[in-house]
C-alpha positions in Angstrom: 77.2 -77.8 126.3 80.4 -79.2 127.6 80.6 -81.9 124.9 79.9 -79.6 122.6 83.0 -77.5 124.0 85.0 -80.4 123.8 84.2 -81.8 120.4 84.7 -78.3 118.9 88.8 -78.6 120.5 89.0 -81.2 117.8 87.9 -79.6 115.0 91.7 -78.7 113.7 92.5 -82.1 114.8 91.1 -84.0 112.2 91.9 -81.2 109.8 95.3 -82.5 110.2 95.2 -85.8 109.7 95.8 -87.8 106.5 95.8 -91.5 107.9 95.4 -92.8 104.7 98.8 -91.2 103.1 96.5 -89.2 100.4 97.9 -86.0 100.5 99.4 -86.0 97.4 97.2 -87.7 95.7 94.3 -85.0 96.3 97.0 -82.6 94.6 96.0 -85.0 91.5 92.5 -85.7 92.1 91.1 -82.3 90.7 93.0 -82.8 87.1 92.0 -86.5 87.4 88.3 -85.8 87.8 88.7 -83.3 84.3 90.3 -85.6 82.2 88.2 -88.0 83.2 91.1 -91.1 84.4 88.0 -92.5 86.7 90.4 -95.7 86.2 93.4 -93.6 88.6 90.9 -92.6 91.1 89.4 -96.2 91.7 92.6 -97.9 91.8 93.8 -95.5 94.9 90.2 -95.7 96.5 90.8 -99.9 96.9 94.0 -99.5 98.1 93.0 -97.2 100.5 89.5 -99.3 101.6 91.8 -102.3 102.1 94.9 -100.1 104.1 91.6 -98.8 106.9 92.4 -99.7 110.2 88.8 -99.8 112.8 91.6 -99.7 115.5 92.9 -96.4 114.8 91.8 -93.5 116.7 87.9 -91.8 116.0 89.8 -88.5 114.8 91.9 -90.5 112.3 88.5 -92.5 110.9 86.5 -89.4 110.4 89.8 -88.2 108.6 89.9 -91.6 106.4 86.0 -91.0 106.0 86.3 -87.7 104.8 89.2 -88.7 102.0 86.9 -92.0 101.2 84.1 -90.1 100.7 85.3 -87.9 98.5 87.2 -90.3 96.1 83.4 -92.3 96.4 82.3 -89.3 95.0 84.1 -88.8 92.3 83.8 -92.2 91.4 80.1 -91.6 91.1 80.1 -88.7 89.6 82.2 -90.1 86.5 80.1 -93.6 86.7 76.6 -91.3 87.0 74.9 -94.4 89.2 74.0 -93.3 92.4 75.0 -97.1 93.7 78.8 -97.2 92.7 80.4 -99.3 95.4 80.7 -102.9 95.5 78.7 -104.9 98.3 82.4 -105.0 100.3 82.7 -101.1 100.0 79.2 -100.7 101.2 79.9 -102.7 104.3 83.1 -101.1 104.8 81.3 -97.7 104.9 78.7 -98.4 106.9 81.1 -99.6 109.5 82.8 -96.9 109.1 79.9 -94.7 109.8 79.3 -96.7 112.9 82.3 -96.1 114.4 82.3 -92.7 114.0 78.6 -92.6 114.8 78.1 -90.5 111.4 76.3 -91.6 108.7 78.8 -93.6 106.0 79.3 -90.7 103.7 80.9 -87.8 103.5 79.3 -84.5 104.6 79.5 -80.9 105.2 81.4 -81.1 108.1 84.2 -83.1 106.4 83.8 -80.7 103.5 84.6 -77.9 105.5 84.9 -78.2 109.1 87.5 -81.2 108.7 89.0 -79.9 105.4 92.6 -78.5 105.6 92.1 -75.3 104.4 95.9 -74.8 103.1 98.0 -76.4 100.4 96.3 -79.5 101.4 93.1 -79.0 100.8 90.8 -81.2 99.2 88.7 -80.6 96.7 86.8 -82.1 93.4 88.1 -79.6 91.3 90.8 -77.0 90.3 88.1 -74.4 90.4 88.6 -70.8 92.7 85.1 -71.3 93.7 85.2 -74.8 94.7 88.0 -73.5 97.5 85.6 -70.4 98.3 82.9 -72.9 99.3 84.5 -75.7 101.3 86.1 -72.4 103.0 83.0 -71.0 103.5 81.8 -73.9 105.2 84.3 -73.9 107.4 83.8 -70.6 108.8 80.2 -70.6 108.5 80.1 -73.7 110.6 82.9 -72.4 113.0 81.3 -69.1 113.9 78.1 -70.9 114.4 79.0 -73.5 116.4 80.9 -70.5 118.6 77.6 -68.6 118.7 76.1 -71.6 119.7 78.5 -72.6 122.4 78.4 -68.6 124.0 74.1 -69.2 123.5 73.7 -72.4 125.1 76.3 -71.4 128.1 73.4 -68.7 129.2 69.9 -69.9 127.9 70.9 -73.8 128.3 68.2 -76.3 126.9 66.2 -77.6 130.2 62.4 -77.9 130.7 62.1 -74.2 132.5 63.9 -71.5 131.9 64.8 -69.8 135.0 66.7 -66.5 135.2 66.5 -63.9 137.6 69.4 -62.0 136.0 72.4 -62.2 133.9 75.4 -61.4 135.3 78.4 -59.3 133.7 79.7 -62.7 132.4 76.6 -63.8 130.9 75.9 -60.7 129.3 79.5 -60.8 127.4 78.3 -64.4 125.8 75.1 -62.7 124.6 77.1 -60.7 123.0 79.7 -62.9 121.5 77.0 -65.7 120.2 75.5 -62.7 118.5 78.9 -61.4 116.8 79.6 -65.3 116.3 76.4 -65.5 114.1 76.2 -62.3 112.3 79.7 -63.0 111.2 78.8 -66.4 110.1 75.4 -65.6 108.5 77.7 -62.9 106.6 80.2 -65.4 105.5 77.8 -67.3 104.1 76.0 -64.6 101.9 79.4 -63.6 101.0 80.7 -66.4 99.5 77.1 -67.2 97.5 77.9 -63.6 96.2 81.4 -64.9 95.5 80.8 -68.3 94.2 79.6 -68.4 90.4 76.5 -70.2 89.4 77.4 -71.5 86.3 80.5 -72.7 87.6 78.6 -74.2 91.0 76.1 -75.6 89.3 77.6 -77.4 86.4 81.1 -77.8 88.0 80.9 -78.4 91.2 76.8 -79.6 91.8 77.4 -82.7 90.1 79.6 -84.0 92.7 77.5 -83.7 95.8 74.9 -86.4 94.6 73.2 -89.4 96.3 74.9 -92.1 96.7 73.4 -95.4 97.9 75.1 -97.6 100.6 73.5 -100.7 102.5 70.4 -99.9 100.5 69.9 -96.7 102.2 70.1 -93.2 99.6 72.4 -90.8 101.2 72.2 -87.3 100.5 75.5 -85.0 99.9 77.3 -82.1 101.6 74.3 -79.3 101.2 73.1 -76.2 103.2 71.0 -78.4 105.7 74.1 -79.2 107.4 75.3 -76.2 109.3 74.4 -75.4 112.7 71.7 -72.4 111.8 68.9 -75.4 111.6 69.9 -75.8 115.6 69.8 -72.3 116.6 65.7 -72.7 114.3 64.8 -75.5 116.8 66.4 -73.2 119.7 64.5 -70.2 119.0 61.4 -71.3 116.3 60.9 -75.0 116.9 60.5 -75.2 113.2 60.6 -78.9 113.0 57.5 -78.7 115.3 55.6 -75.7 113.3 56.6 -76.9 109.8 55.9 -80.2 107.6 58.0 -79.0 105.0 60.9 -78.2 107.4 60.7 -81.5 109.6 61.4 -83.5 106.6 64.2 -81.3 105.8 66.0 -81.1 108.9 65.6 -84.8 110.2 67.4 -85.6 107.3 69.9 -82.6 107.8 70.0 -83.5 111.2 71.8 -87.3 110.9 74.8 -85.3 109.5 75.9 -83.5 112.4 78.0 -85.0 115.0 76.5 -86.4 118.3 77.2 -83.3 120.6 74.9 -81.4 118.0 72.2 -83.7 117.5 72.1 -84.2 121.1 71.3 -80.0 121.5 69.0 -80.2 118.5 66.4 -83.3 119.5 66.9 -81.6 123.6 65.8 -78.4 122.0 63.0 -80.4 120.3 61.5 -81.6 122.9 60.5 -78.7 125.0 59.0 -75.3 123.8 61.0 -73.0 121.4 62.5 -69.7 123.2 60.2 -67.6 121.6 57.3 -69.1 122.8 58.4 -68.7 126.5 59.8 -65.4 126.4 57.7 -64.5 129.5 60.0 -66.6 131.3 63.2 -64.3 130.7 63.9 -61.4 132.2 63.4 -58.3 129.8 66.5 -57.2 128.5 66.9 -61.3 127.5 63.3 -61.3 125.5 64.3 -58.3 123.5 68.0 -60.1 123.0 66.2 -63.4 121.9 63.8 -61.7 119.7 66.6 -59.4 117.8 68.7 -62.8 117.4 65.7 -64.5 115.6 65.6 -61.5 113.5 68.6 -61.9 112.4 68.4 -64.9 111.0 64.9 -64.2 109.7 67.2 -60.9 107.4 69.5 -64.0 106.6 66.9 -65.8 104.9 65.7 -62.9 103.4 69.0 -62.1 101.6 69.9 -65.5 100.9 66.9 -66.2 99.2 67.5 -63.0 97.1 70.5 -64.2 96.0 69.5 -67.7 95.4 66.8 -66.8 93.1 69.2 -64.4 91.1 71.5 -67.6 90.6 68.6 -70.2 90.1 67.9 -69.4 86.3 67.7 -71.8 83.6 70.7 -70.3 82.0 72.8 -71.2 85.8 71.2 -74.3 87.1 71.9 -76.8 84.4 70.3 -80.1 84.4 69.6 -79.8 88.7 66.1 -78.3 90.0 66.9 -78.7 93.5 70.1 -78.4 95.8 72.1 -81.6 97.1 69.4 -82.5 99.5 66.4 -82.9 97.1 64.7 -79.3 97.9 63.6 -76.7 95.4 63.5 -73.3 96.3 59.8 -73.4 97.5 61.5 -74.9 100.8 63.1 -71.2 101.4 60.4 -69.4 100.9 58.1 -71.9 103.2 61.1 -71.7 106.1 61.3 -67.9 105.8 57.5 -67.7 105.7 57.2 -69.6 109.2 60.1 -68.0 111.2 58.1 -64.6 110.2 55.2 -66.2 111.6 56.5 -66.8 114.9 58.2 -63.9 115.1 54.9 -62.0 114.5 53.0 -63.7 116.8 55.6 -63.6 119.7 56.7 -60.3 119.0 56.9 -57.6 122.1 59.1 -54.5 120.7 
């Protein structure tokens, strides 16, 4: 929990940072990307692949990864091959992704979390709802990760859970993880409202593709890569109860910095909440089991809306989101986390 804590002080860090000098330049990139000047967009992305320092600090890589990644991606978007970097880029990224211990392509937490969400901004294109999604992200993954911290400070992963009481304290961080996540969770439908299909799936779709480095196919920024699939594993153990979802969220899973991975596979390896509510003291069963049922109405909406926005006439040429999933995956994820909920239920 600590780590987690202190990773999350350095979230506005790296938002800061341009290492590379490219702040301008992502002023350009969106009109670049239209007009197609793929030609620009390389030339900037060698000189900044041979300007990388591995001696700068971790902050100021993930910063240089997040501005890479993104120019990478344009790069194969316009060259439509999912392996568009030279054997020397390749290495360069996976050392890169070393260093960082994160995999060597950009993600949703440098799409939103580590995006400057001002005038420098970065973003593919000169579309409103391209800004309404990597802002989105951000607050999504902000809120959760606070509704995390406030969750974990009073029902911490260990092997038994062991509480005679929760004091005054404890009882305000109930409450604050579950403001944290309902405002997060609402964010998120928000902006799916907000965002247009068309306009997503045409426009912006396109540029969160595979891409293979090393010989390895990496998946781009997607929905898998917000912190709700931790508070699943927390409360569900859907990895555990669901084929379909293991696959989804080990992959998800690589994505996320250490501090989170390190909560998810803890949380993996014991028995979800729900299924050891008889270990909590009342008033904490009936909190746990109104906290999974929030995220079960989540689901609920958000399927709603994805279905409204996944027609022929919105999707385009993609059947699946950035991660390879159709919408068969929703409806499987929502089925289960109604399951357990049913069986455990006590109110």
């Amino acid at each position: 929990m600590l780590k987690l804590l202190s990773y999350t002080e350095n979230y506005s860090k790296i938002a800061t940072l341009d290492p590379l000098g490219l702040d301008s330049f992502f002023q350009q990139l969106p009109d670049l990307n239209t007009s197609g000047r793929v030609d620009d967009i390389i030339q900037v992305f060698d000189e900044s692949m041979n300007s990388l320092d591995f001696s700068w600090s971790t902050n100021s890589l993930i910063a240089c990864q997040r501005d890479l990644g993104m120019l990478m991606s344009s790069i194969r978007f316009h060259s439509q091959e999912t392996s568009c970097l030279s054997k020397e880029h390749q290495t360069i990224f996976i050392k890169l992704g070393e260093t960082t211990d994160l995999p060597p392509r950009e993600s949703s937490f440098h799409y939103g979390l580590w995006n400057p969400q001002n005038h420098r901004i970065r973003t593919f294109t000169s579309w409103d709802d391209e800004v309404e999604l990597s802002r989105s992200v951000f607050l999504a993954t902000t809120l959760l990760t606070q509704s995390l911290f406030y969750f974990l400070s009073v029902f911490p992963p260990m092997d038994k859970v062991v509480f005679d009481g929760v004091d005054s304290h404890g009882n305000l961080n109930i409450n604050h993880a579950y403001s944290c996540l309902e405002k997060g969770l609402k964010k998120s439908l928000t902006s799916m409202a907000n965002i247009r299909p068309q306009v997503f799936s045409q426009e912006l779709r396109p540029f969160f593709d595979p891409i293979e480095i090393g010989g390895e196919l990496y998946i781009g920024p997607g929905g898998g890569q917000i912190p709700l699939m931790i508070f699943d594993e927390l409360l569900f153990g859907l990895s555990s109860f669901s084929s379909h979802y293991e696959k989804f969220v080990l992959e998800g899973i690589k994505f996320f910095p250490k501090p989170y991975r390190e909560v998810f596979y803890s949380a993996r390896n014991q028995k979800a909440l729900l299924y050891r509510l008889d270990e909590l003291p009342m008033e904490q069963q009936k909190y746990i089991e109104e906290l999974a049922g929030q995220i079960i109405r989540f689901r609920q909406h958000h399927i709603h809306l994805a279905q409204k926005s996944f027609t022929p006439a919105n999707i385009g040429k993609y059947t699946t989101g950035s991660a390879g999933y159709t919408m068969d995956v929703l409806h499987r994820i929502l089925e289960a986390t109604k399951q357990i909920l049913k069986e455990v239920k006590h109110y």
